[in-house]
C-alpha positions as protocol buffer text, in pm:
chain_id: "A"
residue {
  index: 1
  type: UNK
  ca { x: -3445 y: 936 z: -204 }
}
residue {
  index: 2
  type: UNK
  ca { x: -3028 y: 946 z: -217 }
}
residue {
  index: 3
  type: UNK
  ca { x: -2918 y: 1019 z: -513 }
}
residue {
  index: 4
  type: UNK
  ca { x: -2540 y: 1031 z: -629 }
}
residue {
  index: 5
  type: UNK
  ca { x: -2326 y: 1327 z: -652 }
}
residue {
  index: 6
  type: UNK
  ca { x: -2016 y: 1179 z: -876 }
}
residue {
  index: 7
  type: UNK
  ca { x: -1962 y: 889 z: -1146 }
}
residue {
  index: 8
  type: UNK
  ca { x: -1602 y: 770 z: -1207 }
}
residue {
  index: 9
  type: UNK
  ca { x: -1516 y: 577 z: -1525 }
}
residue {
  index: 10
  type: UNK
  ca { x: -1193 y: 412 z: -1549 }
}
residue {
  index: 11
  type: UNK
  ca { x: -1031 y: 342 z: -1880 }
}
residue {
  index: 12
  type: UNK
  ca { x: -1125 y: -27 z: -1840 }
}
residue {
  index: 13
  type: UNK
  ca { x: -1492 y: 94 z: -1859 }
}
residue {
  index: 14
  type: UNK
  ca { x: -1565 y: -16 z: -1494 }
}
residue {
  index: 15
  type: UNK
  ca { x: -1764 y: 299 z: -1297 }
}
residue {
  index: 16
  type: UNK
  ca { x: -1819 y: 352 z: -970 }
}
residue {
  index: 17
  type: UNK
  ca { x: -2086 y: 613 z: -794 }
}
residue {
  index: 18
  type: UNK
  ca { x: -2037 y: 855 z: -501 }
}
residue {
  index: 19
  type: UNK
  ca { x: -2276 y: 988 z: -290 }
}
residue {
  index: 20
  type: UNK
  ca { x: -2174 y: 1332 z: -139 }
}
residue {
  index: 21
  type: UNK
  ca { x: -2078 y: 1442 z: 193 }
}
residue {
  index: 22
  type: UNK
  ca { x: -2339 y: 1631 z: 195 }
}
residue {
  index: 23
  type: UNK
  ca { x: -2588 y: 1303 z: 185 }
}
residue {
  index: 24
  type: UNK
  ca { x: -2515 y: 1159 z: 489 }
}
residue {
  index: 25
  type: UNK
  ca { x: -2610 y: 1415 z: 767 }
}
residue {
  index: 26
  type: UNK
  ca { x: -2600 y: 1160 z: 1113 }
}
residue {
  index: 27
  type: UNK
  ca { x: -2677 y: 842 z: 954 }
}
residue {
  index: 28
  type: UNK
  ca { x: -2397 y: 637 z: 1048 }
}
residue {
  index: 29
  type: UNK
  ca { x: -2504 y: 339 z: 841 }
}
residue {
  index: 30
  type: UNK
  ca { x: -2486 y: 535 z: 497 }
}
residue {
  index: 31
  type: UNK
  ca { x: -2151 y: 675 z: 621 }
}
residue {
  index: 32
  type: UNK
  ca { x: -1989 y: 364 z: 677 }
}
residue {
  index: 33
  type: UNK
  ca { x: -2138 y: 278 z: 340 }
}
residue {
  index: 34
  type: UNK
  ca { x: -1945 y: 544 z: 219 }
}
residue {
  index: 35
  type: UNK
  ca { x: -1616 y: 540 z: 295 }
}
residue {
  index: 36
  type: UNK
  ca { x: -1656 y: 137 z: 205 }
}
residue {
  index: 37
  type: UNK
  ca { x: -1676 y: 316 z: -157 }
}
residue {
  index: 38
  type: UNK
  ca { x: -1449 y: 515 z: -104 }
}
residue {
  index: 39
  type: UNK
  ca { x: -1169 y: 265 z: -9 }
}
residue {
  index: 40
  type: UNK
  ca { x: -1289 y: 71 z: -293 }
}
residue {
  index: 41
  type: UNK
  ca { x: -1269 y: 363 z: -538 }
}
residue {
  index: 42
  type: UNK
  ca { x: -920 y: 423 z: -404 }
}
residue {
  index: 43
  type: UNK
  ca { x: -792 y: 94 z: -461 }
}
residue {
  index: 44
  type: UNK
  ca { x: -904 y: 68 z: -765 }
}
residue {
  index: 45
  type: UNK
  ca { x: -769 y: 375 z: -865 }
}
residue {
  index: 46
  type: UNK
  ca { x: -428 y: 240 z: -757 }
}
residue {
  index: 47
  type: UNK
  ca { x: -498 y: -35 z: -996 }
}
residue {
  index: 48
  type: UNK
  ca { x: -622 y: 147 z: -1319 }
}
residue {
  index: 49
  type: UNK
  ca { x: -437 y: 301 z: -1550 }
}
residue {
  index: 50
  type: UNK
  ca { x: -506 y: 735 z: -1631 }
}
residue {
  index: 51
  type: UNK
  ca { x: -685 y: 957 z: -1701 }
}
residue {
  index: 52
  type: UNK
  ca { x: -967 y: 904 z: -1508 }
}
residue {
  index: 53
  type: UNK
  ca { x: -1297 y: 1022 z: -1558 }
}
residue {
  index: 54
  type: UNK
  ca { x: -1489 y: 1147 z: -1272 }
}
residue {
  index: 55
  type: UNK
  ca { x: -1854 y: 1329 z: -1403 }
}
residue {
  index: 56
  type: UNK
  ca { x: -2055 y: 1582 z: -1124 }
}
residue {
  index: 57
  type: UNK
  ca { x: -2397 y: 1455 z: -1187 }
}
residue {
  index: 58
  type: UNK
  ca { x: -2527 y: 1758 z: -1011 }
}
residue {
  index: 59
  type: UNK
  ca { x: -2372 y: 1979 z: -1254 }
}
residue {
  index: 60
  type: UNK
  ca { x: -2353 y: 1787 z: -1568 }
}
residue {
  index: 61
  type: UNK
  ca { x: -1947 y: 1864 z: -1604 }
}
residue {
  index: 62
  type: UNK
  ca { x: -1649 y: 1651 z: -1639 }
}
residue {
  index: 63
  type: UNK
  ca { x: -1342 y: 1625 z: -1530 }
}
residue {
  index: 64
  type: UNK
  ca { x: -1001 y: 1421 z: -1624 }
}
residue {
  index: 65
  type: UNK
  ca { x: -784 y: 1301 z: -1378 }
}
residue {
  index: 66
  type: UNK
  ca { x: -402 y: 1262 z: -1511 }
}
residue {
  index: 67
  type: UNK
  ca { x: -245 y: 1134 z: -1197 }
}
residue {
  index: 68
  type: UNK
  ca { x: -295 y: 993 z: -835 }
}
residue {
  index: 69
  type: UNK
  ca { x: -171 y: 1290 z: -697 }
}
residue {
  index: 70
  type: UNK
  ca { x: -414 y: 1485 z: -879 }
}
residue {
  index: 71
  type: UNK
  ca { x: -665 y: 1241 z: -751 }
}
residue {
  index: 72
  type: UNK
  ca { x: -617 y: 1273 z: -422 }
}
residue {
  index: 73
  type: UNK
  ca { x: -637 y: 1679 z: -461 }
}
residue {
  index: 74
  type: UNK
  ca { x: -1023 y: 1624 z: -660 }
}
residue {
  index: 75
  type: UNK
  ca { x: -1049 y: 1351 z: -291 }
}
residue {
  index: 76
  type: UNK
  ca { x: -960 y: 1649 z: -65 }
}
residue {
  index: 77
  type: UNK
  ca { x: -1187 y: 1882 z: -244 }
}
residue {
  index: 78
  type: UNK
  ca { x: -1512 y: 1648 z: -273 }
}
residue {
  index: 79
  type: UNK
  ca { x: -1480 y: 1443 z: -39 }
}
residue {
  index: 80
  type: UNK
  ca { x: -1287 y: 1580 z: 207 }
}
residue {
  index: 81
  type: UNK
  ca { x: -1388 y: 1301 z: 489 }
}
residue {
  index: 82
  type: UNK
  ca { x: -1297 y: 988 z: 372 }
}
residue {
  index: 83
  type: UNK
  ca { x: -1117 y: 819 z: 648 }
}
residue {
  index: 84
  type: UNK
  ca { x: -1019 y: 487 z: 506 }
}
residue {
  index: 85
  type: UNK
  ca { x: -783 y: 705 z: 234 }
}
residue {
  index: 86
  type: UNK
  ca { x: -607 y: 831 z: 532 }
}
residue {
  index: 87
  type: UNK
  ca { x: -537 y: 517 z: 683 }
}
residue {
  index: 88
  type: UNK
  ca { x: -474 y: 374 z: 351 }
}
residue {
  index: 89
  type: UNK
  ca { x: -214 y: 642 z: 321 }
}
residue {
  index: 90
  type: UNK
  ca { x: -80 y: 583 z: 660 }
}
residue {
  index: 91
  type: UNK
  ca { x: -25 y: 207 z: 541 }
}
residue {
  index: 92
  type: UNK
  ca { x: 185 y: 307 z: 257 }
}
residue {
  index: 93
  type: UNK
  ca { x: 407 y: 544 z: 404 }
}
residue {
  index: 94
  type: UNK
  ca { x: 494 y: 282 z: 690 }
}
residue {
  index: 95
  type: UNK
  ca { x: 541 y: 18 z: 480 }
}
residue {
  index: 96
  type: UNK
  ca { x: 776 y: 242 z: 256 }
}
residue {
  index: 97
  type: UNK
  ca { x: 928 y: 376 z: 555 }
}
residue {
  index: 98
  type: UNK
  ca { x: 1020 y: 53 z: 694 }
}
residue {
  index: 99
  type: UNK
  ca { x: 1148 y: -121 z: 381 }
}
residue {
  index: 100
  type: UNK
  ca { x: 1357 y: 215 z: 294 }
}
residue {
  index: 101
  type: UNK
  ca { x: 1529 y: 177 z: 698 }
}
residue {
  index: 102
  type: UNK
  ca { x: 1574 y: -190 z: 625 }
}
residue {
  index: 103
  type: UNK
  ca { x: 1755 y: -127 z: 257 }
}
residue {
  index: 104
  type: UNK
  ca { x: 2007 y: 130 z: 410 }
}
residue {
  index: 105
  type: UNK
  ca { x: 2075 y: -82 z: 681 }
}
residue {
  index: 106
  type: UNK
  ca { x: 2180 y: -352 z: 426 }
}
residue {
  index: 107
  type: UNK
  ca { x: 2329 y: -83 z: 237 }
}
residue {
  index: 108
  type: UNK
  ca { x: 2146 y: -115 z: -113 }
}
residue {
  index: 109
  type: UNK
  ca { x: 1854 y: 43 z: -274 }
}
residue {
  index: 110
  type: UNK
  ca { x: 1671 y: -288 z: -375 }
}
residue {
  index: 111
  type: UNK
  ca { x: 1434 y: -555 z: -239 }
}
residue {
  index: 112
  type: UNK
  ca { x: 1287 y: -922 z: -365 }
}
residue {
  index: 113
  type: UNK
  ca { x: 905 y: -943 z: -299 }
}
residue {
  index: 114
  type: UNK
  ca { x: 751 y: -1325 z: -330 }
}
residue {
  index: 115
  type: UNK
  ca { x: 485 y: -1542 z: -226 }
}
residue {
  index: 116
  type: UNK
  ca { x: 490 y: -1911 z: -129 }
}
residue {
  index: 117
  type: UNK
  ca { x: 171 y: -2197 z: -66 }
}
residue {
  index: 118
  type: UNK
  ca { x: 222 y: -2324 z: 285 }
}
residue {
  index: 119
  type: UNK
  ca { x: -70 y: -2504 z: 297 }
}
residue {
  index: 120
  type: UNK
  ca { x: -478 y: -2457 z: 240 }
}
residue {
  index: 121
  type: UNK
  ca { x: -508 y: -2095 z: 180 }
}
residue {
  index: 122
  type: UNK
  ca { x: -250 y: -1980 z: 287 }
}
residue {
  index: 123
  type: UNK
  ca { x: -12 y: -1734 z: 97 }
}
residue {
  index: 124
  type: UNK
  ca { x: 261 y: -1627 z: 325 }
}
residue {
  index: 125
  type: UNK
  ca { x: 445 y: -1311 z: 154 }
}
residue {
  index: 126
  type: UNK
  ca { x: 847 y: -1189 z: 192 }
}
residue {
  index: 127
  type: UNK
  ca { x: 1057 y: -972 z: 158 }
}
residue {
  index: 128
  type: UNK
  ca { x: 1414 y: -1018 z: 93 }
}
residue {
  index: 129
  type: UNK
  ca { x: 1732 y: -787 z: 62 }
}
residue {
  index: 130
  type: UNK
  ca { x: 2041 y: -881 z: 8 }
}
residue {
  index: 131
  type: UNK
  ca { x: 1895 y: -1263 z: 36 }
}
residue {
  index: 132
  type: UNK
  ca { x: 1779 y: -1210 z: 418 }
}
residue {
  index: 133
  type: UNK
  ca { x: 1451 y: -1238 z: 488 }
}
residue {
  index: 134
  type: UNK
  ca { x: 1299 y: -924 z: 671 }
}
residue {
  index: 135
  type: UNK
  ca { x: 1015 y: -903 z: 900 }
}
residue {
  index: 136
  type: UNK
  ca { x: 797 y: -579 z: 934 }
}
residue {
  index: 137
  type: UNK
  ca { x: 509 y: -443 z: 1183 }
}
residue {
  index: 138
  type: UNK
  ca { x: 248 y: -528 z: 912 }
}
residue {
  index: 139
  type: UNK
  ca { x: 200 y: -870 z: 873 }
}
residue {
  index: 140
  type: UNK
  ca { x: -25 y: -890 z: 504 }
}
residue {
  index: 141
  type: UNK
  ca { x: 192 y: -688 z: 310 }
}
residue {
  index: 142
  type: UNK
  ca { x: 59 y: -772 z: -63 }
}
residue {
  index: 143
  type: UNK
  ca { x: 142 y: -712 z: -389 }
}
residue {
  index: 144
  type: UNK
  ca { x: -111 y: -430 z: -428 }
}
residue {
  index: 145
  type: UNK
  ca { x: 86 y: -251 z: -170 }
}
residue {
  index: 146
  type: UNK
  ca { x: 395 y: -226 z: -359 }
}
residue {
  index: 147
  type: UNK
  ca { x: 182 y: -123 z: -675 }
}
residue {
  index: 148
  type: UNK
  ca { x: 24 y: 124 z: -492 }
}
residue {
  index: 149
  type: UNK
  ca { x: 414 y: 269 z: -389 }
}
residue {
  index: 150
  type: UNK
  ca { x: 451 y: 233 z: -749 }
}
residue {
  index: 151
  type: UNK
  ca { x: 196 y: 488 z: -861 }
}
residue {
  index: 152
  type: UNK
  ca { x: 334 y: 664 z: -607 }
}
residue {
  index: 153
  type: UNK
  ca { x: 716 y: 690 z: -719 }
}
residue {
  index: 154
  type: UNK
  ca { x: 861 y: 593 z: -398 }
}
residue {
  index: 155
  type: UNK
  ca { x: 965 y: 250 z: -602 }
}
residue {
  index: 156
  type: UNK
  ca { x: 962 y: 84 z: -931 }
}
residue {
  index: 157
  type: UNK
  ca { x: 951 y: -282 z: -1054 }
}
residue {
  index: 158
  type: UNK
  ca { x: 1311 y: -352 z: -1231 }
}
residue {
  index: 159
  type: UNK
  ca { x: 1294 y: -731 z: -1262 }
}
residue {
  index: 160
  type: UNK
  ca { x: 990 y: -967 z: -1289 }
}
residue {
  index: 161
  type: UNK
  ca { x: 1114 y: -1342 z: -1268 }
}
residue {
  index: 162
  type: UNK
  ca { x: 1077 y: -1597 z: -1472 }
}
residue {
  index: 163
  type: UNK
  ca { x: 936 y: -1942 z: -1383 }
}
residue {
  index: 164
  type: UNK
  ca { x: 1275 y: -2106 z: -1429 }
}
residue {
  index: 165
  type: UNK
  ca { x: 1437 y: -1856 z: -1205 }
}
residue {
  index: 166
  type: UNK
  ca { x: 1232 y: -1939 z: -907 }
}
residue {
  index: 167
  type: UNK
  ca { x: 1220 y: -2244 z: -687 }
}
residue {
  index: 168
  type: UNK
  ca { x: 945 y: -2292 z: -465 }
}
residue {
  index: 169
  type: UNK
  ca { x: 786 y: -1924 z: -456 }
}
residue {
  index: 170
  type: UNK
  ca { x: 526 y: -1759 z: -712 }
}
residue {
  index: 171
  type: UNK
  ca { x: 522 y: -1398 z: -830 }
}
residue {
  index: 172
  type: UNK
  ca { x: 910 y: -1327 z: -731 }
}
residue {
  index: 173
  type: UNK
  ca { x: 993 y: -904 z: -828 }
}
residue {
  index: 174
  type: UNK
  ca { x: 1251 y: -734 z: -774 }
}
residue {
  index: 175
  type: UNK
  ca { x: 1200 y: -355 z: -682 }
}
residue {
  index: 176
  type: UNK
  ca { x: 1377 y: -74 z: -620 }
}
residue {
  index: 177
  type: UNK
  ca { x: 1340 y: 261 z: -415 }
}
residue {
  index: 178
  type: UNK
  ca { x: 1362 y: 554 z: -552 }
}
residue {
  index: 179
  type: UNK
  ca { x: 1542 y: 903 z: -486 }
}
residue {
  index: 180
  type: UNK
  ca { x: 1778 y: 703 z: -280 }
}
């Protein structure tokens, strides 16, 4: 009865289908459905390395996406109501935002991100400049999030640490913010 407007193929081979806006009319439940995909097509976009391949089903063409910016201009034009990419967006620029007011007030252009095990399931993240722990509105800040400001040029990884280099914490990086 529903039948999918777009096909994305990442170079990893992994695909993911889109219905269109057009699809949905008032069913809430296939919205919600929707923009589910949606977030999940954006993250792993985030993730994936380009071009991209997104293929309109409807009219048997093909298209390459080079960059997330270009991305996000195809996401405007076909899909121009996904909601989750907005607050997805919203997320980034306030975590950048926040990390770039915290680096000028310690007066340097680089941050430490880490992760610790406190416990069961538990994998409390932090962020460090200048060797002072920082706290920020968001409390699940994850390493996807910095990737994601990554792919954005905002920042860029300049130091992954080695095991001997680290005490008690996993995953320790070093970043630093561009432009700045």
């Amino acid at each position: 009865m529903f039948e999918f407007k777009h096909l994305v193929e990442f170079q990893n081979k992994d695909t993911l289908r889109l219905f269109g806006e057009d699809f949905f009319g008032d069913k809430s439940t296939f919205w919600e459905s929707h923009q589910t995909s949606l977030n999940e097509l954006y993250k792993k976009v985030i993730n994936s390395d380009f071009p991209i391949k997104i293929i309109d089903l409807k009219k048997n063409s093909t298209l390459l996406i080079q960059d997330l910016n270009e991305f996000k201009d195809w996401l405007k034009t076909h899909q121009p109501f996904s909601d989750k990419l907005k607050s997805i967006e919203s997320r980034n620029e306030l975590i950048y935002s926040e990390i770039l007011k915290k680096c000028k007030l310690e007066n340097t252009n680089e941050f430490e991100f880490y992760w610790e095990i406190w416990g069961v399931m538990w994998y409390p993240w932090t962020i460090e400049i200048n060797n002072k722990f920082q706290t920020f509105s968001l409390n699940d800040i994850s390493g996807d999030d910095l990737t994601e400001l990554i792919k954005l040029k905002r920042i860029e990884l300049i130091k992954t640490y080695e095991k001997s280099e680290m005490n008690d914490e996993f995953d320790r990086k070093r970043y630093k913010i561009n432009g700045w």
